[in-house]
N, C-alpha and C positions, 0 to 999 in steps of 0.2 A: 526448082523442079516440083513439077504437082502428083499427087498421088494420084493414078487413075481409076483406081477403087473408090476412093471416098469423095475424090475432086477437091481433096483438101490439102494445104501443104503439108510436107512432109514431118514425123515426131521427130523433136531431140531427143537422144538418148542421154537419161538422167547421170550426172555427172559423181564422184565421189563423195561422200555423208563427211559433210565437215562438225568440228567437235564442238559443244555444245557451252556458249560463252558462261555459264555459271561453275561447271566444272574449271574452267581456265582462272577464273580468279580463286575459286577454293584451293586450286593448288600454288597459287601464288601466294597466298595466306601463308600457306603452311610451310612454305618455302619461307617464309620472312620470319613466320616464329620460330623455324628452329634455328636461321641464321641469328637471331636475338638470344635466342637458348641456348647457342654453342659455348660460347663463350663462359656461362654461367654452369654447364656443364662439365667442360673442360677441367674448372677449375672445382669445381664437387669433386669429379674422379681422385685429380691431382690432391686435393685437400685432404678429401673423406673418403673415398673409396678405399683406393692406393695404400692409405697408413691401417684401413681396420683388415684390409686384406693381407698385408704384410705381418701385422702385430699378432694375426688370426697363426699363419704357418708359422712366425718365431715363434709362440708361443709350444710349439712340439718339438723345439731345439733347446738344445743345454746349455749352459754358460755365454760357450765362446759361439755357438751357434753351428758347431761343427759335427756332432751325433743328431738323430732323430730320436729323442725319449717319451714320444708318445705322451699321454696327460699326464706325465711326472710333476711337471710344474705344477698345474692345477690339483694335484694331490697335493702338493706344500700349499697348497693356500688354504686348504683347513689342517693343516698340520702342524703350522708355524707358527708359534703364541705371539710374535707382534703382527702377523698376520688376521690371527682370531681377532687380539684384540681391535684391528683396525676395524675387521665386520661388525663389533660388538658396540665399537662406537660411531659406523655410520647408522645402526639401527637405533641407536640412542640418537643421532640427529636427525633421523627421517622421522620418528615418533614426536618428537618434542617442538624440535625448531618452527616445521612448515606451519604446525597448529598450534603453538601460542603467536608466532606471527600474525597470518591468517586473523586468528581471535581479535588481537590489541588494533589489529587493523579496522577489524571490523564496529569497532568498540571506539575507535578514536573517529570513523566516519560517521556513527549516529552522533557521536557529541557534541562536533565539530558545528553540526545542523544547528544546534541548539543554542551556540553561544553569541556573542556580538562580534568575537574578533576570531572567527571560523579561520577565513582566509589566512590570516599573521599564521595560528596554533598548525595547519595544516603543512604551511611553509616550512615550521620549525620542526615537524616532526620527518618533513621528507628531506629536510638538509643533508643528512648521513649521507643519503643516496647518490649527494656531487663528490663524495669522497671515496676515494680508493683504497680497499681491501688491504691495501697493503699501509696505506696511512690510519687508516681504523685500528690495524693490530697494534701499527708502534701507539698509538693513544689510548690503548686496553692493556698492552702492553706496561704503559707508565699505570694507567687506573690500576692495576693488580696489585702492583708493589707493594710487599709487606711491610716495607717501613710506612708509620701512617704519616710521617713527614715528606712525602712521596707521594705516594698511592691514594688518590681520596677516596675510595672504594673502603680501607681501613681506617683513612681518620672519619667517617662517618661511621665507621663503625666501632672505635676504639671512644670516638666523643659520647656516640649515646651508651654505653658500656660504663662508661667514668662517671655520665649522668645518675645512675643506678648504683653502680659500686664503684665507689673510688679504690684507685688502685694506692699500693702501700708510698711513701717519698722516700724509704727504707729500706727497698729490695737485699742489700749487699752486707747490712748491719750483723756487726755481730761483735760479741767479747773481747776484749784483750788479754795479753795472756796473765794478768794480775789480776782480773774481773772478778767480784762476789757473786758472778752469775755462771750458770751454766745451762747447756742445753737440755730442751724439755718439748718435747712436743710439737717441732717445727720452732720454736718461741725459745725465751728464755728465762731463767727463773733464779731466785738469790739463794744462795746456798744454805741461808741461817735463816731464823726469824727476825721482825723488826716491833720494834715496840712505840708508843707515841710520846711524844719529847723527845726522840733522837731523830735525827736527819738524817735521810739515806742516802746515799750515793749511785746511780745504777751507770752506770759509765760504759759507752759504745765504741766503736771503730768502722771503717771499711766503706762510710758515703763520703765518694768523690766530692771536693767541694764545691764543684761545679754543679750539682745534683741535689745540691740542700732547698728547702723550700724557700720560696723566697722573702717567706714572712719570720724565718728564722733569726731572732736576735743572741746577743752576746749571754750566753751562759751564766744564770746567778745562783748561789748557795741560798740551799733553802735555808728560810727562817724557822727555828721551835716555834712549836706550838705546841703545849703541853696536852690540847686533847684531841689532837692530829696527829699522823704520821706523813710528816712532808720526805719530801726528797727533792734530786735533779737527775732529770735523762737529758743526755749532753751527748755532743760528739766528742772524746777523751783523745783529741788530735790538736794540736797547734801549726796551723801554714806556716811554713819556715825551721819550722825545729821548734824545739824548748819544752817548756812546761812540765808538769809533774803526774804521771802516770796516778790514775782513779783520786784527782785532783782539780776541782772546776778552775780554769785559769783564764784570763783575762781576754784571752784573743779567740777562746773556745764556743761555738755556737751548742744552742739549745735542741732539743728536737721538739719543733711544736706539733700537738694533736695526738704524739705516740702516746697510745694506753695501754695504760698500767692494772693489773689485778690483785688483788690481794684473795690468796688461798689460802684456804684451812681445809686438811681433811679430804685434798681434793676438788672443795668445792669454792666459787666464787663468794666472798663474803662481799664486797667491794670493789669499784672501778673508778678512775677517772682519764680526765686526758691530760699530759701536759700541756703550759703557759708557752708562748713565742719564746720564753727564755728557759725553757725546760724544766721551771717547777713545778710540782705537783703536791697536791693533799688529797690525805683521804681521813675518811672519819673513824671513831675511836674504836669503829668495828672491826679493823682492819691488827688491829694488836695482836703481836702474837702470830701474825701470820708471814706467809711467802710473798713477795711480791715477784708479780711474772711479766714479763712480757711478751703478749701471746703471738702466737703465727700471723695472724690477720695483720700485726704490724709489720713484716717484714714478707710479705705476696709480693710475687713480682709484677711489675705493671703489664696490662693486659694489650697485647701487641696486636689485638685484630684475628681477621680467618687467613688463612693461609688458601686465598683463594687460586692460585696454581701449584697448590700441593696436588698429590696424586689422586686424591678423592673428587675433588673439585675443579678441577683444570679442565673438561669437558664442559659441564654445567656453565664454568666460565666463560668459557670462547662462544658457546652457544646463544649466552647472554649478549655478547658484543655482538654477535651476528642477527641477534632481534633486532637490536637497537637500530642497524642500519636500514633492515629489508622490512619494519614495521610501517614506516613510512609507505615503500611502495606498495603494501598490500594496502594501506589507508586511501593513495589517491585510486586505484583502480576499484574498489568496494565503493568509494564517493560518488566515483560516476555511475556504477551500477546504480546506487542510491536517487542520484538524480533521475532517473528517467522509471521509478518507481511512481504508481498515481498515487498520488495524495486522496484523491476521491476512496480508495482503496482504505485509508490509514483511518481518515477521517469517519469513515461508515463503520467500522471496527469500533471507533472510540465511541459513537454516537449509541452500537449496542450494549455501550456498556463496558469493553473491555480495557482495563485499567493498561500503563505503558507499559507492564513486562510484559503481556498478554498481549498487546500490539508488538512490540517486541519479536518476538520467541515465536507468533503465531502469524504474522500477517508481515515483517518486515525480509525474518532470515528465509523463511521460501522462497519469496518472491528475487532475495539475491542468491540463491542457489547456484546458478549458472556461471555468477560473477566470483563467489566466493570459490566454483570447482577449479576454475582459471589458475587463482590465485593460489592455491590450496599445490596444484600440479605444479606448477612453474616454480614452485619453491623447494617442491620435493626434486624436481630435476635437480636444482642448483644444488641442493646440498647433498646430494649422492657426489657432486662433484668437487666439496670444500677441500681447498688446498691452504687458497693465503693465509686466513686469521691464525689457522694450526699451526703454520708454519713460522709467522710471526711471532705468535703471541705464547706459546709453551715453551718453558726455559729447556735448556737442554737435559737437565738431570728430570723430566717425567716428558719427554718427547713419547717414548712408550707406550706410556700411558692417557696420552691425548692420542695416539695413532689415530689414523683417518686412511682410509684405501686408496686415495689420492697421491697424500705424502707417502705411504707405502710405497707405492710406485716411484715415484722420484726418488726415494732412495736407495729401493732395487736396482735401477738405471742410474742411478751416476753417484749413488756412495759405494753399493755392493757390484755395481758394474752386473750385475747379471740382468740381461735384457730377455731373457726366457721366461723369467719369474713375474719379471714387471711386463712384458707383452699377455700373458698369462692374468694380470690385473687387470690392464687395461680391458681384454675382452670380457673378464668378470663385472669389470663398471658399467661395459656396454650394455650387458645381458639384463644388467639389474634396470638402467634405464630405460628399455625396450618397454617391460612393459609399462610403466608409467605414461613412454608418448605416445601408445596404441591407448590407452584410455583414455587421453587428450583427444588423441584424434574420433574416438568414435564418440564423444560428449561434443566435438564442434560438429558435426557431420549432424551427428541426432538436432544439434540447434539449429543447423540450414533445413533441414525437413521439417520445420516446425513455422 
């Protein structure tokens, strides 16, 4: 049909605005990322939501969960002295731990540079890191041990102790009840004078024979000597029986090394030590006097630090937790390390500045960024240390290692009260919070950069 107006065919009338193909794939995008995301979400809620939300409302319930007491709980937790002390020692690990870590890490990835067998020392120090928490404490666990027959943490500490001062072979020695000595000063001392030409006799008791030095021989009567005063310090014991009380007798060992003093007055005129076979002389100064023998000879042997005593049983576990986590602050600083310009190091050194001054001025700025990483990710974890604590502290100073963690676990399934320990748990959250808002606003500042 023709238009008679215009002689032209007649207009279509324009049909409905269909939608615009770049919006249809945006929403098809975003349809696929939340079907990816659901799943991952799902199990966030389920995981993390869900339990901070729940642990959030117990925590204003009482024991059994059956009153509403409002922040009572969170009033026991500065109220409660294994409570305190568990806050007292995560701030003694969030101080100490993250930045000696941190440091030795930092300190083991410039060195590492410098040597020929970098790689092997690197491997060795990150080994810990394949081991689990809970096989570290039983291995810290054994290192603590106060026996130093046990423990090498005390026989290296009891070996170089011995190196410096030997400990007594004597500890247990003392008089019999017929002895011409008696006690004096921790020591022991003759109850008469001796003169020179007589032979004295100084006669012991009470070292197991299993405990005698091993250089100790069979006991001999001293010989006169008209301008000496000899004697014998002996063990006054026969294995099996027999023999004759403050009597040297055939089967009787000597004490070699114990020394002997000769006093007048008080004061030392003379010393010596006994022979392997417990004779001794002294010179003709000694006439006339006491002979003693003093405390030094009978100290008891030096048994090490009592490294999970109450003092020290933090400090300790803390130690074993370097050991492990020094390694991974060394590979992550390494790599920082590497992508460091040398151009940088070398132009420092060329003006002049010696290696601490490269060091301290030109190397730790530059891994600032790496070291904040390292620094934060440490402090998380140990606001959260449960294993080593738990492992590694004997039961008689659990107290005294407390940690906020194990608090908690034994709020919840020693003391059964789950108000107290939901009431921790949102105190560990609280404390974390802000360490991973400063994580996060230090990665954010490094993508705008």
């Amino acid at each position: 049909m023709t238009d008679t107006t215009t002689g032209g065919a007649a207009a279509v009338p324009p049909g409905p605005p269909t939608s615009h193909p770049l919006k249809s794939v945006t929403r098809t995008r975003k349809s696929l990322a939340v079907a990816f995301l659901l799943p991952a979400l799902v199990l966030l809620g389920a995981l993390v939501v869900y339990p901070i939300g729940y642990s959030l409302v117990r925590s204003f319930y009482d024991k059994a969960g059956d009153s509403f007491i409002g922040f009572a709980n969170y009033g026991e937790l500065f109220t409660d002295s294994n409570i305190l002390t568990a806050i007292k020692n995560n701030a003694i690990w969030l101080v100490a731990a993250p930045a000696v870590a941190t440091a030795l890490g930092l300190i083991f990835a410039v060195l590492t540079e410098r040597i020929r067998w970098g790689t092997a020392f690197k491997l060795l120090i990150f080994m810990p890191m394949a081991i689990s928490m809970l096989a570290s404490g039983i291995i810290f666990r054994l290192v603590y041990e106060q026996d130093p027959d046990r423990g090498i943490a005390n026989a290296i500490t009891v070996g170089v102790h011995d190196t410096f001062s030997k400990s007594s072979a004597f500890p247990k020695a003392h008089p019999g009840p017929r002895s011409p000595l008696k006690p004096e000063e921790g020591g022991f001392i003759t109850k008469g004078t001796v003169s020179v030409g007589e032979p004295v006799t100084l006669p012991l008791v009470g070292v197991a024979p299993d405990t005698m030095p091993d250089d100790a021989k069979r006991a001999a009567s001293a010989k006169t000597d008209p301008g000496k005063v000899t004697g014998t310090a002996w063990q006054d014991f026969t294995i099996g029986g027999g023999g004759r009380p403050d009597t040297v007798d055939p089967k009787e060992l000597g004490y070699p090394g114990i020394r002997i003093e000769a006093v007048k007055d008080g004061k030392v005129v003379a010393s010596t030590k006994a022979a392997a076979d417990g004779t001794f002389a002294l010179p003709k100064s000694a006439d006339g006097a006491q002979l003693r023998y003093p405390a030094a000879n009978f100290r008891a042997p030096y048994n090490g630090v009592d490294w999970l005593g109450p003092n020290l049983v933090t400090p300790a576990i803390i130690g074993s937790y370097i050991w492990m986590w020094a390694g991974f602050a060394m590979v992550l600083i390494a790599a920082g390390l590497a992508g460091v310009p040398r151009e940088l190091l070398e132009a420092a050194r060329v003006d002049g500045a010696n290696e601490w001054q490269v060091f301290r001025r030109v190397t730790v700025p530059l891994l600032a960024p790496v070291l904040g990483v390292v620094l934060v990710t440490l402090m998380i974890n140990v606001l959260k240390i449960f294993d080593l604590v738990f492992v590694i502290a004997p039961g008689s100073v659990k107290d005294d290692a407390n940690v906020l963690a194990l608090e908690l676990y034994t709020s919840a399934f020693t003391d059964k009260d789950s108000g107290v320990a939901s009431a921790i748990a949102i105190f560990l959250l609280l404390l974390v919070i802000p360490v991973m808002l400063l994580n996060v606003r230090r990665l954010r500042r490094e993508a705008r950069r």
